[in-house]
N, C-alpha and C positions, 0 to 999 in steps of 0.2 A: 504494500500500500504506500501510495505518496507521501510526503508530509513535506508542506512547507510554511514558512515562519514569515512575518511581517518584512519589508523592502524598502527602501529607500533610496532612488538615486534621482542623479540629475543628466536631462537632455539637452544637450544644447548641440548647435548648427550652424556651420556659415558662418566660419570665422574672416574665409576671405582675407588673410595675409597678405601682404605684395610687397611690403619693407619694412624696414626699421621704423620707418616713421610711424607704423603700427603697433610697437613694442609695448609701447605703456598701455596703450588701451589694453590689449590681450590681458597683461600682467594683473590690469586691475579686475579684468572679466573672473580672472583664474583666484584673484585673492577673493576676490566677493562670493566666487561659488564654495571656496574652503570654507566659508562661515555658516554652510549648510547642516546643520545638527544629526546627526546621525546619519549621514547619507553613507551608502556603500560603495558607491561608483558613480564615474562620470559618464555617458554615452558625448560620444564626439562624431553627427550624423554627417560629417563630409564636407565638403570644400573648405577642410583648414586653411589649405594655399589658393593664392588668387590664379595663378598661371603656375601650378606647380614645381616653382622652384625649390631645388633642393634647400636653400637658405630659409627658404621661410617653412619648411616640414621639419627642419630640425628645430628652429625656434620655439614653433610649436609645440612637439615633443618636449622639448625643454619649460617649456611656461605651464602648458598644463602640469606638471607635476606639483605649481604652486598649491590647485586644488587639496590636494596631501588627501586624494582617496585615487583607485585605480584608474585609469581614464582606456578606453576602449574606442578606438575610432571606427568609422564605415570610412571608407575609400570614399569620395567624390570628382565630379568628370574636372573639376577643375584643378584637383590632388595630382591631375595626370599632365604632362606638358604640352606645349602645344601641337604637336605630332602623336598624340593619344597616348604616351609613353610611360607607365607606370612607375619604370627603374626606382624613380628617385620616392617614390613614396614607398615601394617593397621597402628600400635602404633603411628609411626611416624607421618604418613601422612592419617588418618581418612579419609573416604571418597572421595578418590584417584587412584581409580582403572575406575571405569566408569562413567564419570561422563559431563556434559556441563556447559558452561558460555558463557556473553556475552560482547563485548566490542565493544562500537560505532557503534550497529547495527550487527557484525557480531557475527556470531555462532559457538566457538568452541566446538568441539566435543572428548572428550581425553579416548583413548579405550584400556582395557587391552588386549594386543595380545599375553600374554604369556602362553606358556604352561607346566608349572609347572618352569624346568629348562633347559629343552630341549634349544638347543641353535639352531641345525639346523633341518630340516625335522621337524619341528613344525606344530601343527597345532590349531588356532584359536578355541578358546572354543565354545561349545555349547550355556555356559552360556555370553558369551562373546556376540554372534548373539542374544538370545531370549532379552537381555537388548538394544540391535538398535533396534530390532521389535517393543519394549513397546515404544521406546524413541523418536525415527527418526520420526514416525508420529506427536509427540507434537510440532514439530517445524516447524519456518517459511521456507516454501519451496523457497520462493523466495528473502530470506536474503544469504548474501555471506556466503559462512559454510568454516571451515577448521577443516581439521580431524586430528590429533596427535598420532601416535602411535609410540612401543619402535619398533617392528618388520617389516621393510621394506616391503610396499604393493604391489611392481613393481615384476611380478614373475621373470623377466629377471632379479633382484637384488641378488646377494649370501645372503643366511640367509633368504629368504623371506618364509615365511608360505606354506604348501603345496594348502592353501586352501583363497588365498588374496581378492576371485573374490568375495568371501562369504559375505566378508563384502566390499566390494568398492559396489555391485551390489546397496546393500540396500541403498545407496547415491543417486544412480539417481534418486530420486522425490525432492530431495535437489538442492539448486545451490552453487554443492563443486569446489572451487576455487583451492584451492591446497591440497596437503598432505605432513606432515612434519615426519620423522622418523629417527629412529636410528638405533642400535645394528651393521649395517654395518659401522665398520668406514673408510669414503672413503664418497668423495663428486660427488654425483652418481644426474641427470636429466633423471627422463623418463616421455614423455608423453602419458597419458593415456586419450581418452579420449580430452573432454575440460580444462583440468588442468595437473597440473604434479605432480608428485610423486618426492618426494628429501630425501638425506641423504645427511649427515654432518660426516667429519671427527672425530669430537668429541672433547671432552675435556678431556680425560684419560690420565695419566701419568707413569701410571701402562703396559697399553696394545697399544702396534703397531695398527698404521693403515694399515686396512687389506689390503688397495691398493700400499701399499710398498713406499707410498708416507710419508715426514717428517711432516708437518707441522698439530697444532692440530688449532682448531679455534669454530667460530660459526655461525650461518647467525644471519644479521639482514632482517627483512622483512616487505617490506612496503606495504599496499595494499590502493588503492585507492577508492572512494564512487561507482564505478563501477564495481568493486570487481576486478581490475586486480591488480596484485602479482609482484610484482620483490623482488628479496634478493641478498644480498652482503655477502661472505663469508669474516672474519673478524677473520686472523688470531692472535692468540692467542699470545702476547707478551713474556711470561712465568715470573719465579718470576725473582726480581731485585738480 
């Protein structure tokens, strides 16, 4: 039988790097979410780097550790350079494109949805599905799952995949509680289903939110030993 225990963590998206001149803000993003109480981990939904420079995925990896909890990224198209080029984000972040872990019984699931650099009209990899075929069956069906991806799974969201259903489908012998994403920035609720699909304004300082709205932030999310979800969007202070 399953057993899992109360959660804690935080999402955030779209940090959009591009230089130095970015440093402080990140820093201050990373010290603000350290002063999350109890939180177990950071979800980091993709486009750390604005144009995938290696300089700005090291930074990154280096700033979030301010957090002082685990930080977990998804890959995003703009993580990659601009000839679709992963190198410099494997470099970074080993091991970071598809991959799970777990925490207090639940099961997250953190899945590359990009498609080279494509930013809209994407479509989810082949190779991206045949790794949930191998994967999704090794886990427990009836532990609480959450699924993290950088590209929006709700097809009714702007920027979502032409092909979202491909991989939500392969969830249903899972018990998926929510989905957390990015790339859209704008704090978007759809439900799908027994759970919901969400985006986050993001933390960029570089890039507008695409809902014309001001404010940048992040959720925190708590989920309880019966796998039910609530999250608080938690805007974003900026630097002093």
């Amino acid at each position: 039988m399953s057993f899992a225990g109360s959660i804690r963590f935080v999402a955030t998206n779209d940090f959009h790097h591009e230089s130095s001149e970015n440093d402080a803000w990140m820093e201050a993003a990373f010290r603000q979410i350290a002063k999350t109480e109890g939180a177990d981990f950071c979800l980091g939904l993709g486009d750390l780097a604005n144009s995938g420079k290696l300089e700005s995925l090291e930074t990154m990896q280096r700033l979030a550790q301010l957090a002082r909890m685990p930080f977990y990224p998804a890959v995003g198209n703009h993580d990659l350079d601009d000839t679709g080029d992963a190198a410099n984000y494997a470099a970074v972040f080993p091991n970071r494109f598809n991959y799970t872990f777990t925490q207090n019984g639940w099961q997250i699931v953190v899945v590359d949805s990009t498609d080279g650099v494509i930013w809209e009209n994407s479509t989810i990899s082949e190779s991206t599905l045949a790794w949930l075929d191998s994967t999704l069956p090794t886990l427990d069906p009836l532990a609480p799952t959450i699924l993290a991806t950088h590209f929006p799974l709700a097809a009714e969201v702007t920027f979502s995949p032409r092909n979202p259903e491909d991989m939500l489908t392969r969830f249903e012998p899972l018990n998926l509680r929510g989905v957390f994403c990015g790339h859209y920035h704008a704090n978007t609720i759809t439900q799908h289903g027994g759970y919901e699909i969400v985006t986050c304004a993001g933390l960029g300082c570089v890039r507008a939110n695409h809902d014309g709205t001001e404010g940048k932030g992040y959720l925190v999310v708590d989920g309880s030993p019966t796998g039910e979800l609530t999250r608080t969007f938690v805007p974003f202070a900026g630097t002093a």
